[in-house]
C-alpha positions in Angstrom: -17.3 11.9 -4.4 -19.5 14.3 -2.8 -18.5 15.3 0.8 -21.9 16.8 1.8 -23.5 13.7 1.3 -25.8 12.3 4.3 -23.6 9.9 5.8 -23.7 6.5 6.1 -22.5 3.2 8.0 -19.8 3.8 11.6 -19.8 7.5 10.3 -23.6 8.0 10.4 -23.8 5.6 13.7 -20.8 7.9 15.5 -23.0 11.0 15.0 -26.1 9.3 16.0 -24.4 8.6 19.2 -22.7 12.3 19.3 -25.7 13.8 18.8 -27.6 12.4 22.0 -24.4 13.2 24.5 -23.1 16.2 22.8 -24.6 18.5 25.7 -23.4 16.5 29.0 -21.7 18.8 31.6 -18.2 18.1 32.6 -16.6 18.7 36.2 -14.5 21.8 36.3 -11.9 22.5 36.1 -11.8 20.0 33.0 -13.1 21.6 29.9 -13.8 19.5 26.5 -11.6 20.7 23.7 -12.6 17.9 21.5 -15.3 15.6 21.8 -16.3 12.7 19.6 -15.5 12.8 16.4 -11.5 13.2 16.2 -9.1 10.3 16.7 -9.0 11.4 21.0 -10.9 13.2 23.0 -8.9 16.0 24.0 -9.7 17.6 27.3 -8.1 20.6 29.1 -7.4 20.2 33.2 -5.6 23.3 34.0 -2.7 24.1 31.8 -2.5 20.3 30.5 -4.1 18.8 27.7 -4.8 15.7 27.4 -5.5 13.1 24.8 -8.2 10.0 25.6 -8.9 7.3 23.3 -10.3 3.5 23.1 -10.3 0.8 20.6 -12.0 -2.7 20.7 -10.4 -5.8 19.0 -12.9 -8.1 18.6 -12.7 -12.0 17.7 -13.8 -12.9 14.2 -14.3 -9.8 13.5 -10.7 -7.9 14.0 -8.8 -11.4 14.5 -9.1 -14.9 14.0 -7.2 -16.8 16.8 -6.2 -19.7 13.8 -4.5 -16.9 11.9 -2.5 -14.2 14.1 -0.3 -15.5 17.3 -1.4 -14.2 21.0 2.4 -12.6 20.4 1.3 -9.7 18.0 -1.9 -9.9 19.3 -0.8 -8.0 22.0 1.4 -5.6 20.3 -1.3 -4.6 17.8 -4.2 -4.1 21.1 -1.8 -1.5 22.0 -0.1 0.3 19.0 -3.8 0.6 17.0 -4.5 3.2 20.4 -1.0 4.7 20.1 -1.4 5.6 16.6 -4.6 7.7 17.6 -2.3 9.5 20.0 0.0 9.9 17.5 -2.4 10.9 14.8 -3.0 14.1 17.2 0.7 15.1 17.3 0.8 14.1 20.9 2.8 11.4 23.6 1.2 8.2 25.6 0.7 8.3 29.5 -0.6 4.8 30.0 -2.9 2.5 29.2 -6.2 0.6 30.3 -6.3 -2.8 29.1 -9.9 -5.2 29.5 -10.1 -8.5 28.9 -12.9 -10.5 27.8 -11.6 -14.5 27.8 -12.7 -18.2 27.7 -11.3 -20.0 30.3 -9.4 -21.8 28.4 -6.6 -18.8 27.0 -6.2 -17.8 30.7 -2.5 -19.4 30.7 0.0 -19.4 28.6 -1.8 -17.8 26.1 -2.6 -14.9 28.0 1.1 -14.7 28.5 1.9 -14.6 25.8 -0.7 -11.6 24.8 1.1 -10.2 27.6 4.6 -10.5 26.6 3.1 -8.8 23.0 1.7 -5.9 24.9 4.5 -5.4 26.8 6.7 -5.0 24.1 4.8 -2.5 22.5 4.4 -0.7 25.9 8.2 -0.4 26.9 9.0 0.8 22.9 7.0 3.3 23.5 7.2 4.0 27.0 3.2 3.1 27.7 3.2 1.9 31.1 0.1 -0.3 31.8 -2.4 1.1 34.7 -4.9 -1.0 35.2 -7.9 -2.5 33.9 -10.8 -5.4 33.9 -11.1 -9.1 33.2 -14.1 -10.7 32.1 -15.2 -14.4 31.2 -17.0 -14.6 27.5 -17.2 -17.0 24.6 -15.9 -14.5 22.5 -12.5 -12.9 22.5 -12.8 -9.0 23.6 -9.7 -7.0 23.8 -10.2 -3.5 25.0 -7.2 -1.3 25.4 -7.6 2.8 26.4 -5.0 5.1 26.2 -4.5 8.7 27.7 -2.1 10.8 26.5 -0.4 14.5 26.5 0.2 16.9 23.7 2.2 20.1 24.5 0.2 22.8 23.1 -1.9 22.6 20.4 -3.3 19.3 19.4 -3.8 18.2 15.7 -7.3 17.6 15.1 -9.4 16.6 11.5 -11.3 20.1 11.3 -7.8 22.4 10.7 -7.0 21.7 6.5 -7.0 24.4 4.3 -8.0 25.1 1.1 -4.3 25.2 -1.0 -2.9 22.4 1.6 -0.7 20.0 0.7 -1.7 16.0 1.4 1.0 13.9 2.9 1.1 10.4 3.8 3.6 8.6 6.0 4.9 5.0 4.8 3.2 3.1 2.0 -0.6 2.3 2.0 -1.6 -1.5 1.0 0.4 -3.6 3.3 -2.2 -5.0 6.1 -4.6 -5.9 3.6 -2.5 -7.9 1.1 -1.6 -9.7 4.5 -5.4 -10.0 5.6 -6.0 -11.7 1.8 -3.3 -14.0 1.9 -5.1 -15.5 5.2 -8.0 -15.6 3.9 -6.9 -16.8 0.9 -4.8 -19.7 2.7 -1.9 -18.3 1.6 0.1 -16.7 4.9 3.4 -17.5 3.9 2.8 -15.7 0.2 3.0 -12.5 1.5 5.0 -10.4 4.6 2.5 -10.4 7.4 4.5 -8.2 9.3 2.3 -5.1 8.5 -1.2 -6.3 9.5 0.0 -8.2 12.7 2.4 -5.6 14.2 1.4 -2.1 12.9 4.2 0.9 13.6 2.3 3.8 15.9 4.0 6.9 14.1 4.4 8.6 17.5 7.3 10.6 16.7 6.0 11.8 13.5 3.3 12.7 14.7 4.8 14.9 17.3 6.9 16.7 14.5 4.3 16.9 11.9 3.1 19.2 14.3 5.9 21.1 15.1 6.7 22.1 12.0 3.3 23.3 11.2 1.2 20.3 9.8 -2.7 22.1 10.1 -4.7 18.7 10.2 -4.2 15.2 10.7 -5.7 11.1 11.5 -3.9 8.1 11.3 -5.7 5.3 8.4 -7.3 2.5 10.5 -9.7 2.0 7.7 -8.2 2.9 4.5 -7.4 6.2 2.7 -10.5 6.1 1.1 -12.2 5.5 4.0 -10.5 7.9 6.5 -9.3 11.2 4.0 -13.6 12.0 3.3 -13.8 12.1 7.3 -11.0 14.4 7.7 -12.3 16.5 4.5 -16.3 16.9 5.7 -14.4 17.8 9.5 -12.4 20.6 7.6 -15.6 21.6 5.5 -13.1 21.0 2.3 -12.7 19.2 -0.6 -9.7 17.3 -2.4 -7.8 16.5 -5.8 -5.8 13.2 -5.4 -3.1 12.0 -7.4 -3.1 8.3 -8.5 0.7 8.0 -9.6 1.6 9.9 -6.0 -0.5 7.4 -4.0 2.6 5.0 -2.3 2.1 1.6 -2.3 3.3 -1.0 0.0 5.9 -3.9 -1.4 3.6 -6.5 0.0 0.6 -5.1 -1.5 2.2 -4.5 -5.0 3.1 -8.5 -5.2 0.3 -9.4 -4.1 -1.6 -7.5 -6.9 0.8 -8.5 -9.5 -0.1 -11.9 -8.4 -3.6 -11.7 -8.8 -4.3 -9.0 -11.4 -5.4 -6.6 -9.4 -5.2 -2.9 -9.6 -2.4 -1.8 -6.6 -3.7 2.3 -6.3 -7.2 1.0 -5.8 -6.0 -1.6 -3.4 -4.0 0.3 -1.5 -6.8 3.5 -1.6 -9.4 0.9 -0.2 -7.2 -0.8 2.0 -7.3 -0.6 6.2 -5.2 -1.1 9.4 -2.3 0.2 7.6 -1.5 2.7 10.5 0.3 5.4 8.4 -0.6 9.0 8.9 -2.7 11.2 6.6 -1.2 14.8 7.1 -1.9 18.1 5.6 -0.1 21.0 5.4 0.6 25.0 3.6 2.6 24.6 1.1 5.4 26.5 2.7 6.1 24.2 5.2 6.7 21.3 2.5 10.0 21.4 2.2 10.9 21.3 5.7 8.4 18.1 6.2 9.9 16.3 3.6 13.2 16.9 4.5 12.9 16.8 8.8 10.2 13.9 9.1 12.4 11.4 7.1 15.3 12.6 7.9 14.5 12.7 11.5 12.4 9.5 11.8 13.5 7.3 9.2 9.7 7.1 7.9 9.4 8.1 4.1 6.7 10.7 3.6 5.0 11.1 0.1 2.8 13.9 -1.7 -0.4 12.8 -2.8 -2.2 15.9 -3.2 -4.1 19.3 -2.3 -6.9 20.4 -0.7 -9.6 22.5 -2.7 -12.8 24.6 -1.2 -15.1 22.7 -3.3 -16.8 20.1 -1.3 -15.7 17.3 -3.7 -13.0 14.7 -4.1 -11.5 13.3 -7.0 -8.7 11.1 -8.4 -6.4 12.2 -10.9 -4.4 10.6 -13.4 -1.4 10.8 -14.8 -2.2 12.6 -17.6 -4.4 15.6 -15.7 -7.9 13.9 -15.8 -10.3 13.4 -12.7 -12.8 11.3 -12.0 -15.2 11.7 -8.7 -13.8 8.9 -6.1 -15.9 5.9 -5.7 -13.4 3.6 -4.2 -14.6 2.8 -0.8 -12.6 1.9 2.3 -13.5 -0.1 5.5 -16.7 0.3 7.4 -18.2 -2.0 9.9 -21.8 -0.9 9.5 -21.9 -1.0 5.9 -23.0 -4.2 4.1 
């Protein structure tokens, strides 16, 4: 895969938009750090810096109401904005939550949403702020977080040529669970992972600690998501198939259906898990600290090269460009 390719789908639509508001003044004493383009904005007010983000849930096209329970529906509006804040090494403030609803999920499904959200809030200690509610046809969750990192944050532009590439967890989970339900089949598989993602908040936070130089969470699938943080860092990667972790859910699910898991797992999104890189120095201590710390498994998958290409590698040394593709929801 070539990373100075013109780019295409969200990626080409985001810089559209960045493009035409890239030169807007701000109020002093705030200064823009980070703009679009990063998992948070991250703005400077005095000595603090803080992290902003957004995400939209949409219905039938994030969640179908026949499928995932108002429960984790709640959780997951919140811990899919908490992973951003995580992805930048940083803590959550509180959060915005809008509400677009038909009248008829105004009651005890909406507190039930509520009870989800406030789960996820008080594990994380997220405290709720404030808001909007709207009336629609359509379901429209929209949740905002701020946030506060101490110091530097972690941002997509920092890898090195001669990094190491971490990932947190295993990669494969959510989707297996989204194909089962689309399949019919819920109960074959452990939906667990797609309805209730883990925000990797304290990995985050220690990834960049110990000296992690770039970093994203995978909302849309390694494949998707590593190219973004590569063309930000103005580098290139070599992946390693056999290295790539892949989640229990999504290896029986494959197994069952005679798929191939790497390329499941590569392509699939929503699993949440953080994409890390790193010099090869500081290797030892993340492998050692992060799991021994947090309890989350962190894997090698491979290096970052100056060459403005990726590719896959096999097992037995040979590399191919990558063409698997992850999620994009302006691509057709």
């Amino acid at each position: 895969m070539r990373l100075d390719a013109q780019l295409r789908g969200e990626s080409a639509l985001i810089e559209r938009i960045a493009r035409r508001t890239r030169d807007l003044p701000s109020l002093a004493p705030v200064t823009i750090v980070e703009g679009i383009g990063d998992d948070t904005a991250v703005l400077q007010v005095g000595n603090q810096t803080l992290l902003w983000t957004a995400d939209m849930l949409i219905e039938g096209v994030h969640f179908r109401l026949d499928w995932i329970d108002a429960r984790s529906l709640g959780w997951k509006s919140l811990a899919v904005n908490l992973s951003d804040i995580a992805a930048m090494g940083g803590e959550p403030i509180g959060a915005l939550l809008s509400l677009a609803l038909p009248p008829d999920h105004t009651a005890d499904w909406l507190d039930e949403l509520m009870t989800g959200f406030t789960e996820c809030a008080r594990a994380y200690r997220t405290p709720l702020l404030g808001g909007d509610t709207n009336r629609a046809e359509r379901m429209v969750i929209d949740v905002s977080v701020l946030g506060v990192v101490s110091g530097r944050p972690m941002l997509r532009r920092g890898a090195q040529a001669g990094d190491v590439i971490l990932v947190t967890g295993a990669l494969g989970g959510s989707r297996a669970g989204l194909e089962a339900l689309q399949a019919g089949k819920g109960g074959a598989v452990d939906l667990t992972p797609h309805f209730r993602p883990t925000p990797r908040l304290e990995v985050g936070s220690l990834a960049r600690a110990l000296g992690a130089t770039a970093m994203m969470d995978l909302s849309d699938g390694l494949a998707a998501d590593l190219p973004k943080l590569l063309r930000a860092s103005n580098k290139g990667a070599i992946i390693r198939r056999t290295a790539i972790p892949v989640h229990d859910a999504a290896l029986r699910w494959t197994q069952a259906h005679n798929l191939d898991p790497v390329a499941f797992a590569l392509a699939g999104g929503e699993d949440y898990e953080l994409l890390i890189t790193a010099p090869p120095a500081t290797i030892p201590t993340l492998l050692e600290q992060i799991p021994q710390q947090t309890g989350v498994p962190l894997s090698v998958i491979g290096e970052v090269i100056e060459a403005r290409e990726l590719w896959l590698e096999s097992s037995e040394g040979q590399r191919e460009s990558f063409a698997i593709s992850g999620w994009d929801h302006f691509t057709v």
